[in-house]
BAFI-3210 file (N, C-alpha, C; in Angstrom, 3 decimals, decimal comma, padded with zeros to 6 digits):
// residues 236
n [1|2|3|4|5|6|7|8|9|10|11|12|13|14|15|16|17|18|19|20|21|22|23|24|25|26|27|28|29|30|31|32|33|34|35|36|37|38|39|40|41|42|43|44|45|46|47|48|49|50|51|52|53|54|55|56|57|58|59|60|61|62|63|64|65|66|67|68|69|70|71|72|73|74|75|76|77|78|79|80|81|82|83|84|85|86|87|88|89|90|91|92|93|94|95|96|97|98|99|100|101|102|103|104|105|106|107|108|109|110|111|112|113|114|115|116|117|118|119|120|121|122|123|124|125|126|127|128|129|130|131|132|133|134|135|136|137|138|139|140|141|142|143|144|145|146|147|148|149|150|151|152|153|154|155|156|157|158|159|160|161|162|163|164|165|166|167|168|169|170|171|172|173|174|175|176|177|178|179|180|181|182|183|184|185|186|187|188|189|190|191|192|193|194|195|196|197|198|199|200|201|202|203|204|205|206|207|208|209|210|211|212|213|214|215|216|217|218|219|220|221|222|223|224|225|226|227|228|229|230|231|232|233|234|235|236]
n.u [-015,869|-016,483|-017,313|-017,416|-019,696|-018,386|-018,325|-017,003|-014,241|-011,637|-012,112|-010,581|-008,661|-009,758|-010,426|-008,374|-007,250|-009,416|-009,195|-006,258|-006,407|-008,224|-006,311|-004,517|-006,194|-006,301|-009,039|-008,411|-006,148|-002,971|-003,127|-005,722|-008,744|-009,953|-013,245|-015,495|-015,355|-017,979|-018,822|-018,053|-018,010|-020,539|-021,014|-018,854|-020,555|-018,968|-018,033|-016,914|-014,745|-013,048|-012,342|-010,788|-008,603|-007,606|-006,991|-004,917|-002,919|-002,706|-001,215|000,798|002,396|002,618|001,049|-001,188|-002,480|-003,103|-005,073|-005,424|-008,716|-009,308|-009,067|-008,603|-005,849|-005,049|-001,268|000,815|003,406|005,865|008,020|010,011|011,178|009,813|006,656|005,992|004,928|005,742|005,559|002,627|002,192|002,867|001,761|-001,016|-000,902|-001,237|-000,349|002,435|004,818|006,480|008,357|008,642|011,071|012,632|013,395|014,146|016,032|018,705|018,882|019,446|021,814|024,206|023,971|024,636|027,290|028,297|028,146|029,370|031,884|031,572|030,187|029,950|031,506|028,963|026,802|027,341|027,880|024,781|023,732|024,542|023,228|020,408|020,852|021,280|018,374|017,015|017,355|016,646|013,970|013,160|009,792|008,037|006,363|005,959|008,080|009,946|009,626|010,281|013,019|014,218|013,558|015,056|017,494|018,085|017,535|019,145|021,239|021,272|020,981|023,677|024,621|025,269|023,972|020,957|018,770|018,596|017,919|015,542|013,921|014,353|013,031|010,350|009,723|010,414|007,805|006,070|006,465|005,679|002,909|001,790|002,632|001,614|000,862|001,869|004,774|003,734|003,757|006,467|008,317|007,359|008,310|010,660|013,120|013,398|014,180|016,397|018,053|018,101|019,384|021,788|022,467|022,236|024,584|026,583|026,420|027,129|029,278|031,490|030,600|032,036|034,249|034,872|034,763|033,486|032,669|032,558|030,243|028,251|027,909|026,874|025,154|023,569|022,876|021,159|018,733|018,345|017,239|015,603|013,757|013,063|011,811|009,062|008,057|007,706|006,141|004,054|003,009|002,130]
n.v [012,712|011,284|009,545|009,574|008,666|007,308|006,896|005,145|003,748|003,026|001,795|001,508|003,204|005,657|005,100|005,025|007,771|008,874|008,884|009,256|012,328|012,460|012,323|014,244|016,223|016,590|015,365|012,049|010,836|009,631|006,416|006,639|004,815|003,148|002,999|000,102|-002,785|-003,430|-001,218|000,662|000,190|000,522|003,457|004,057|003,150|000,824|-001,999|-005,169|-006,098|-004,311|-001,944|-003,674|-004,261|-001,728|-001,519|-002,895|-001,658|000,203|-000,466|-002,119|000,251|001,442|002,853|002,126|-000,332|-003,459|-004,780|-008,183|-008,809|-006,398|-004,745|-001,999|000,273|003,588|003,735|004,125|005,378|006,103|004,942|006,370|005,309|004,031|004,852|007,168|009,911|009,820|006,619|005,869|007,565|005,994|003,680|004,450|004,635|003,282|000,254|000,697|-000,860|-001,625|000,525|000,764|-001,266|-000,644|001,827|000,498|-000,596|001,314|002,362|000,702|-000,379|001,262|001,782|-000,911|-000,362|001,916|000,568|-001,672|-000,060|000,857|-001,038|-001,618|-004,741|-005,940|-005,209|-006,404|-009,322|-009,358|-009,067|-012,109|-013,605|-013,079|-014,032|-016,582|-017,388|-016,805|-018,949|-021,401|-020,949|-021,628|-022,202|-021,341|-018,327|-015,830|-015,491|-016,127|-013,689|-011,969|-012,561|-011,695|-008,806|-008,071|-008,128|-006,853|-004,223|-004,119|-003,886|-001,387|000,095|-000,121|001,101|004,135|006,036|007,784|009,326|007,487|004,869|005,111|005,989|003,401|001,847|002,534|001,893|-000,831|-001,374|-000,323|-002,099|-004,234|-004,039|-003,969|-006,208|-008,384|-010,676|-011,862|-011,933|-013,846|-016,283|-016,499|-016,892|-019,151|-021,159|-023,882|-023,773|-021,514|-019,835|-021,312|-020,316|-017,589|-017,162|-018,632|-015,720|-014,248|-014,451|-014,534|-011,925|-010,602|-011,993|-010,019|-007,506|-008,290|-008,595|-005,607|-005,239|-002,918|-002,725|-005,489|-006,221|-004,631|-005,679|-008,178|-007,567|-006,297|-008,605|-010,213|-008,441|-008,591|-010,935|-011,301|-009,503|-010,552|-012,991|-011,998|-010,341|-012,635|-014,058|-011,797|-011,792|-014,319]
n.w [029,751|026,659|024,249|020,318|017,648|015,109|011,409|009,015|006,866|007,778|010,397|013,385|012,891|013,507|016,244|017,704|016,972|018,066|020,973|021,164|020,698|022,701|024,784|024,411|024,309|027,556|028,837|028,991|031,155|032,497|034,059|033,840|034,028|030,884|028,733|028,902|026,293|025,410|026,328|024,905|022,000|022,266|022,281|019,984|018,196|016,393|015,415|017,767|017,438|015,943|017,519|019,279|017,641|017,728|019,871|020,315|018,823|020,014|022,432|021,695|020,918|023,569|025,019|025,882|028,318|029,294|031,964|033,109|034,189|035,444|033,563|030,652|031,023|031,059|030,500|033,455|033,088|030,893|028,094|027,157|024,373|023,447|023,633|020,841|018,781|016,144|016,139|015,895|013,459|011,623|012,346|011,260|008,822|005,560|003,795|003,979|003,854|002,786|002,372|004,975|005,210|003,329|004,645|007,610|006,440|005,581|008,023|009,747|008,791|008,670|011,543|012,746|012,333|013,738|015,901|015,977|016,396|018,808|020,785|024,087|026,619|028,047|026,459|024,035|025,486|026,094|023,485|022,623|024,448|024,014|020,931|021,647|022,931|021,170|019,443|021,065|021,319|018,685|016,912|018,792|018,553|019,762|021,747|019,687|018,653|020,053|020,838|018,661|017,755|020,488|020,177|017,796|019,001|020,441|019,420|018,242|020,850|021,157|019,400|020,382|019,733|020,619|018,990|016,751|018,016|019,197|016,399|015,657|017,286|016,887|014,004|014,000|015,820|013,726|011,821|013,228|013,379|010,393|009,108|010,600|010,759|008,656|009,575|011,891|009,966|009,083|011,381|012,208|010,797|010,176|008,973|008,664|010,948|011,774|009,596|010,383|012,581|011,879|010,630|012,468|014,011|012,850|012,175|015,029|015,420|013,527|015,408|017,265|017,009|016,137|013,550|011,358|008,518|007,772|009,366|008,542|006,068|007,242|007,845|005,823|004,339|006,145|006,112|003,262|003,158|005,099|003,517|001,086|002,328|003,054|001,029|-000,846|001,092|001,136|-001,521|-002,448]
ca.u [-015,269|-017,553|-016,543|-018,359|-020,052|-017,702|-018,217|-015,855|-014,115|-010,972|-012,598|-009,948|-007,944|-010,454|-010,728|-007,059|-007,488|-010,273|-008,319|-005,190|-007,106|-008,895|-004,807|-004,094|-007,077|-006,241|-009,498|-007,964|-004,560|-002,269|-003,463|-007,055|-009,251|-010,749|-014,397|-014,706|-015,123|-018,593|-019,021|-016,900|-019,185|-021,969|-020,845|-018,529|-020,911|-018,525|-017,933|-015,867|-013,026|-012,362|-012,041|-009,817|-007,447|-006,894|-006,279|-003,907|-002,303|-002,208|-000,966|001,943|003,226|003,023|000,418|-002,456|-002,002|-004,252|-004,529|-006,406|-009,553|-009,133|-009,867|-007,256|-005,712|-003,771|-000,135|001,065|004,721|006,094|009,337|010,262|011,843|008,555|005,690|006,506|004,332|006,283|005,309|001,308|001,906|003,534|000,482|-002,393|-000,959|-001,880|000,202|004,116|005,225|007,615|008,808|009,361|011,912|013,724|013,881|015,138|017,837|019,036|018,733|020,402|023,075|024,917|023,932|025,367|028,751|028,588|027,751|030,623|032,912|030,978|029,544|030,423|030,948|027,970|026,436|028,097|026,884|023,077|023,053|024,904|021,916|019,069|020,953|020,516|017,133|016,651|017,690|015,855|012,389|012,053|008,740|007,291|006,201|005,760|009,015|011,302|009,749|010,920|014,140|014,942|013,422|015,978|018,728|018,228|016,951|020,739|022,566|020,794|021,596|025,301|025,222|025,437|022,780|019,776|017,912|018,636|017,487|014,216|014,162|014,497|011,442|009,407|009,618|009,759|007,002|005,290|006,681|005,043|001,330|001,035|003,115|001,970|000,124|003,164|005,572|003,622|004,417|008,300|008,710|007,064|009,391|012,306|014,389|013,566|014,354|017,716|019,110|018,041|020,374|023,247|022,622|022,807|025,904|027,755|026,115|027,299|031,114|031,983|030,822|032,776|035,668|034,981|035,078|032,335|032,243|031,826|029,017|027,786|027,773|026,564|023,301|022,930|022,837|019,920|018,103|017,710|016,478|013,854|012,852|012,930|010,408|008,703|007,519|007,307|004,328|002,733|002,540|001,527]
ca.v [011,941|011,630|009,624|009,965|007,206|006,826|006,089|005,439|002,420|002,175|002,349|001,209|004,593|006,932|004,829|005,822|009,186|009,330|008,303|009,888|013,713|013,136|012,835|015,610|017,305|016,067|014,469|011,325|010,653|008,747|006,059|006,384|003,085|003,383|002,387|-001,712|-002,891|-003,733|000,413|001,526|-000,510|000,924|004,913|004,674|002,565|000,055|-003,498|-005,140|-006,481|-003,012|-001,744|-004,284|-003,766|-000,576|-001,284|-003,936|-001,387|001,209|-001,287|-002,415|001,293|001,179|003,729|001,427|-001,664|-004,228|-005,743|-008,776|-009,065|-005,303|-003,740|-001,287|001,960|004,860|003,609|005,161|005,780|005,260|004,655|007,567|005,026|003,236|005,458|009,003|009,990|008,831|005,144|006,438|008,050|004,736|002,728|004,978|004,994|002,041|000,536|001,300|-002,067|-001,649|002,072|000,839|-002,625|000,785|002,668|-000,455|-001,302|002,680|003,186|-000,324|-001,277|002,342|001,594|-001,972|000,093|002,079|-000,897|-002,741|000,581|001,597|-001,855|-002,398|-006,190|-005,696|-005,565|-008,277|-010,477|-009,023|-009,544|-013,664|-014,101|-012,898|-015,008|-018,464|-017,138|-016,919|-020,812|-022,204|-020,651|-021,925|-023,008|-020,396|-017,182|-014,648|-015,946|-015,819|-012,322|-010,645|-012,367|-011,119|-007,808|-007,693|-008,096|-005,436|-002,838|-003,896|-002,923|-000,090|000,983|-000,058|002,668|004,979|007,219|007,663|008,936|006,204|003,699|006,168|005,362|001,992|001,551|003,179|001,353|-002,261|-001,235|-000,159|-003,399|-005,272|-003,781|-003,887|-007,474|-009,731|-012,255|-012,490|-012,469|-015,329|-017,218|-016,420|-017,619|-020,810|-022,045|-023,842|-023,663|-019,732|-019,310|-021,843|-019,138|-016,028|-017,626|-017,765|-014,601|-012,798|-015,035|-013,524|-009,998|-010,482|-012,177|-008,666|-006,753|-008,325|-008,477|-004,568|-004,746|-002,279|-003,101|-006,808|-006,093|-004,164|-006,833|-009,412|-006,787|-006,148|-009,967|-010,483|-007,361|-009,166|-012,225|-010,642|-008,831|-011,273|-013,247|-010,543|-009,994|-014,257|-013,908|-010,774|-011,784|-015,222]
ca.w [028,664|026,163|022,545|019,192|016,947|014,236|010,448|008,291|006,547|008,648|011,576|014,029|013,089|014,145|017,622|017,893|016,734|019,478|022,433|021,360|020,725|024,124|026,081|024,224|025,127|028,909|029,302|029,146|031,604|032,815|035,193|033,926|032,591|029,215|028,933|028,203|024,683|024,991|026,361|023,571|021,081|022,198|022,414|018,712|017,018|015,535|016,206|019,262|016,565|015,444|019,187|019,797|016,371|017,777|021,397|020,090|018,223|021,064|023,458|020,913|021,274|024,873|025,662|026,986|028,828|029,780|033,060|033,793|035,786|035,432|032,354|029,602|030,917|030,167|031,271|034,311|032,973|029,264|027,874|025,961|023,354|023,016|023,417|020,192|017,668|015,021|015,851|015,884|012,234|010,884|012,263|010,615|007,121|005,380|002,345|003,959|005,002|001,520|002,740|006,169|005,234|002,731|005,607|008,335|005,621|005,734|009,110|010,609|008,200|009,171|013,022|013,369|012,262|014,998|017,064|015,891|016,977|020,421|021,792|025,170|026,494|028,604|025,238|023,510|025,944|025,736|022,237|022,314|025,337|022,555|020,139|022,350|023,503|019,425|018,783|021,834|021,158|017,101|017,301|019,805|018,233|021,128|021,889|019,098|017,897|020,818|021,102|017,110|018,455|021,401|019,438|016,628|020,136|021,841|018,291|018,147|022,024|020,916|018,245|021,356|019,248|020,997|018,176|015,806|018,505|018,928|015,198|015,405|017,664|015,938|012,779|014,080|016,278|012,922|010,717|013,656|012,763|008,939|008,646|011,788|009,559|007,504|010,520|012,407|009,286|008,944|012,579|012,582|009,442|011,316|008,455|008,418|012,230|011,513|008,812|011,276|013,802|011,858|010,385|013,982|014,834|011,483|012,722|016,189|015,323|013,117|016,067|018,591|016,094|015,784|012,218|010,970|006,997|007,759|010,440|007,583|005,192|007,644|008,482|004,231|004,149|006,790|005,909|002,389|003,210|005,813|002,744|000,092|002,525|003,273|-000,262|-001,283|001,730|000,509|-002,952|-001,997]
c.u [-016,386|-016,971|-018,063|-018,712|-019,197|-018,290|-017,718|-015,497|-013,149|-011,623|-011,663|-008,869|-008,509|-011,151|-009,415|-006,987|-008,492|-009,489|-007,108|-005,601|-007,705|-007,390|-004,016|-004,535|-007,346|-007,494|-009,245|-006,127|-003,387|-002,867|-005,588|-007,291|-010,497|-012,417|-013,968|-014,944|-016,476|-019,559|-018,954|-017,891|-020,056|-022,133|-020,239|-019,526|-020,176|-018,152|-016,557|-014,219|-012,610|-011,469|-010,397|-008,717|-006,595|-006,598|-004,983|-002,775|-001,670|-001,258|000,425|002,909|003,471|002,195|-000,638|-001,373|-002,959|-003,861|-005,855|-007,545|-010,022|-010,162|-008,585|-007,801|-004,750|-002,741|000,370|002,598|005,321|007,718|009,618|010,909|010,654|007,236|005,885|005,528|004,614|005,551|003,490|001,156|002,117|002,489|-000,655|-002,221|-000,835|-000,507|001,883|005,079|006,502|008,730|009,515|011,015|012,765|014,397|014,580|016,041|018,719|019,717|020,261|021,480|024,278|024,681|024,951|027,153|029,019|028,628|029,435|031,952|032,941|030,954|030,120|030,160|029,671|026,862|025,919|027,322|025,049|022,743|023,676|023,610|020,409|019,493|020,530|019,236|016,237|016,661|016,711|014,043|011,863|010,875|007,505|007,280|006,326|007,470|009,918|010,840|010,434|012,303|015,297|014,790|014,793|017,248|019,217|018,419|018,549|021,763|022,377|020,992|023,073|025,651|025,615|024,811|021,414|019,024|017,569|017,832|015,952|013,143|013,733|013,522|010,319|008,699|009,354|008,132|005,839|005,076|005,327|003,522|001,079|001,625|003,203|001,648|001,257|004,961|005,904|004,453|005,643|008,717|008,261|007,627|010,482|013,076|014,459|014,271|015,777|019,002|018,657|019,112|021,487|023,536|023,153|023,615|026,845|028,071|027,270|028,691|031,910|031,819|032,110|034,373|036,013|035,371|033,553|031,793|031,802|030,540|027,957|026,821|026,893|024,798|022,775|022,505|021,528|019,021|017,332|017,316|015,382|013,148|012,229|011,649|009,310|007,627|006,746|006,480|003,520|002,273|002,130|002,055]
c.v [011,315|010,772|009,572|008,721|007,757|006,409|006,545|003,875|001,604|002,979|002,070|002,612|005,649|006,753|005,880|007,270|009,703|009,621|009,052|011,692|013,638|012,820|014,017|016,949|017,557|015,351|012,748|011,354|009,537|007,674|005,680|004,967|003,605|002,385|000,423|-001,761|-003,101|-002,249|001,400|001,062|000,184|002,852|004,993|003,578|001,394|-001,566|-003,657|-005,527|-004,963|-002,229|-002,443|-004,250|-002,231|-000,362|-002,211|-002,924|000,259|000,186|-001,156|-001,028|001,776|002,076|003,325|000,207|-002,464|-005,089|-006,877|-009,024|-007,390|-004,153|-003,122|000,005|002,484|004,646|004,610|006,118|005,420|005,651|005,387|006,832|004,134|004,220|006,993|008,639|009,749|007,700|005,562|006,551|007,193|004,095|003,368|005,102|003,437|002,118|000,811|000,406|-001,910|-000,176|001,658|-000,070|-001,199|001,283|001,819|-000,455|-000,024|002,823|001,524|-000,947|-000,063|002,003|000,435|-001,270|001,036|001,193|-001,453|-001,602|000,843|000,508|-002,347|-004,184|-006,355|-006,368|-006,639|-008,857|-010,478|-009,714|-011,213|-014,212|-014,135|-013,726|-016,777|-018,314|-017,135|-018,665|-021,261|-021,746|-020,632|-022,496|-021,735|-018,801|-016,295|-014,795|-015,749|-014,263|-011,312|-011,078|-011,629|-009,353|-007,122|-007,659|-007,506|-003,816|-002,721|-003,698|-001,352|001,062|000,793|000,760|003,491|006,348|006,898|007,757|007,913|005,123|004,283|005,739|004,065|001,019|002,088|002,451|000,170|-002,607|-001,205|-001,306|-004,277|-005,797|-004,504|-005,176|-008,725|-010,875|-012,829|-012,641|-013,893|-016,169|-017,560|-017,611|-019,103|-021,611|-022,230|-023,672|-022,053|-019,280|-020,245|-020,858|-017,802|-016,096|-017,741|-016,572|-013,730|-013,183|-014,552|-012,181|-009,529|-010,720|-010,821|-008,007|-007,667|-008,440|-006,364|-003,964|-004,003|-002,581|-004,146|-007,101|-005,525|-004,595|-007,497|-008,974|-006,692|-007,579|-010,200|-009,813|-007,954|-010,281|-011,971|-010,357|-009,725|-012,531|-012,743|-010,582|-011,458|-014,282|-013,568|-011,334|-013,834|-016,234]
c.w [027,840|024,288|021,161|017,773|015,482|012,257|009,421|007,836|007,520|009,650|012,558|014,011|013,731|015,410|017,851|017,894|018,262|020,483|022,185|021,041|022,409|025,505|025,654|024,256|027,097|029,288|029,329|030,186|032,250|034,027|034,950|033,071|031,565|029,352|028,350|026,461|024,508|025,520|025,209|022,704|020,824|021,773|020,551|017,910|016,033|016,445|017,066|018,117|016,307|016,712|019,469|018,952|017,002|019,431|021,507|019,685|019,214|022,512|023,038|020,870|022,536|025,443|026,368|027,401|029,379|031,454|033,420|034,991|035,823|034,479|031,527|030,646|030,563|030,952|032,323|034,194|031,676|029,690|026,662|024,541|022,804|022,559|022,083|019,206|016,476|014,538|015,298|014,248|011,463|010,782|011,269|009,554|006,528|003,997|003,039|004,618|003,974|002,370|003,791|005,932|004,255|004,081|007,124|007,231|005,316|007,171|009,970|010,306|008,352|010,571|013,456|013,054|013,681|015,947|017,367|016,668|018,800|021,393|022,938|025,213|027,109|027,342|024,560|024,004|025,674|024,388|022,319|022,971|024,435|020,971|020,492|022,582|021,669|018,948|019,790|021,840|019,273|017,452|017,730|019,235|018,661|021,117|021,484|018,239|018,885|021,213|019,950|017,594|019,103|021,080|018,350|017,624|020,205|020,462|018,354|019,293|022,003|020,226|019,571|020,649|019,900|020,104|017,098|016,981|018,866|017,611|014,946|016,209|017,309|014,835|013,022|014,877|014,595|011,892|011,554|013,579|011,268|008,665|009,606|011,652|009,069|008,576|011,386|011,304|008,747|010,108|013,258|011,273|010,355|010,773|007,983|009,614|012,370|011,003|009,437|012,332|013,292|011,364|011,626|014,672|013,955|011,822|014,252|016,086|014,620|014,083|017,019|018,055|015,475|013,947|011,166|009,757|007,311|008,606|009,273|006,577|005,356|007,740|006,897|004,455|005,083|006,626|004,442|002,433|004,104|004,460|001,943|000,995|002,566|001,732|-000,721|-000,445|001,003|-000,513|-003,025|-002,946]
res [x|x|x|x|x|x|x|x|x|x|x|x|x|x|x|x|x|x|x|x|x|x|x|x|x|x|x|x|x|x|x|x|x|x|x|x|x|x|x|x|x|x|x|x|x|x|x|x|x|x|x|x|x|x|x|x|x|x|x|x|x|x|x|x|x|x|x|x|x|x|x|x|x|x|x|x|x|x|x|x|x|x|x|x|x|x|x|x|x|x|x|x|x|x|x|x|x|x|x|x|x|x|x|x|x|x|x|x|x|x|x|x|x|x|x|x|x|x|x|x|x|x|x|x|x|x|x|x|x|x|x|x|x|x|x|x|x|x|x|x|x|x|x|x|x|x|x|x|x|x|x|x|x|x|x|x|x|x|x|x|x|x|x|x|x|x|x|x|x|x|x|x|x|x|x|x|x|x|x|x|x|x|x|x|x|x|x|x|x|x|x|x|x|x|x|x|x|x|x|x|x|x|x|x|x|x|x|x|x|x|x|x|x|x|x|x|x|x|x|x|x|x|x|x|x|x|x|x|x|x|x|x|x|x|x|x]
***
């Protein structure tokens, strides 16, 4: 195993590119540990932040994993709804944070209709539990991104479409790269993480009322106010 000094501007893509050419060349596999960061440094030539941009960003799709004390390796088992090349092609193109919030407001405002027809109570409950787990962690970042997360994933396994929910990790996986600057700062507004909470109590009362248009509605309606921050960040 053997990697190659690097230069280039984004350099953090053509770590990725490395590492994901050498598991598809099998010298890299499942179970193995990746050199450290101050190995890696030294073999691609580029600095330890770059390294780490792109082990952040391999991690976030589920193919490395870090273990303390340890070191990063090549996961021993993925989650076919986490780890697809899809998410990979989303991260390395720069510029598609606009494309992606098109393509969530396509993809999830037709899903929560299935939702609203399919969702077991099982469900139901999953998503009311990621709604309280949403109100009690304003404040806490880590926290309330993966309880908003868990509650778009469990519409998306209520469609009873696998590939749509395939889909649908993919993309937030990819939102989560190119907009985490501008995420932190959504989720530490309390009166942003106030109106996300009743948004996914509007979202959540149409499903459990099985009424698909108004689930519809309730998902157009949160979909544009993600966006409309979304943009009032970017453009500062």
């Amino acid at each position: 195993m053997e990697f190659k000094p690097i230069k280039n501007n984004k350099v953090y893509e053509q770590v990725i590119e490395q590492i994901r050419g050498m598991i598809y060349e099998g010298e890299l596999k499942k179970r193995d540990k990746l050199p450290s960061e101050r190995e890696l440094k030294k073999q691609l030539g580029v600095s330890r932040a770059s390294i780490r941009e792109a082990f952040s960003a391999l991690e976030m799709i589920g193919l490395i994993e870090s273990r303390p004390g340890e070191g990063t390796f090549i996961r021993d088992s993925f989650d076919e709804d986490i780890f697809n090349p899809l998410s990979l092609i989303l991260l390395l193109n720069d510029n598609v944070a606009e494309d992606l919030l098109e393509l969530r407001r396509v993809l999830e405002i037709d899903c929560v209709k299935l939702a609203a027809e399919r969702a077991s109570e099982k469900e139901i409950a999953e998503m009311e539990n990621f709604i309280e787990e949403l109100l009690a962690s304003s404040g806490y970042e880590k926290e309330s991104i993966k309880a908003d997360k868990m509650f778009h994933y469990t519409i998306a396994k209520a469609s009873g479409n696998k590939v749509l929910l395939f889909f649908m990790r993919s993309i937030s996986e990819a939102m989560d790269f190119h907009i985490k600057n501008t995420r932190t700062k959504l989720v530490s507004k309390e009166e942003t993480m106030t109106e996300f909470v009743y948004q996914h109590q509007d979202i959540l009362k149409a499903i459990k009322e099985h009424n698909g248009e108004s689930a519809a509605q309730a998902m157009k309606i949160h979909l544009d106010y993600i966006e409309k921050l979304i943009n009032k960040e970017i453009e500062g």
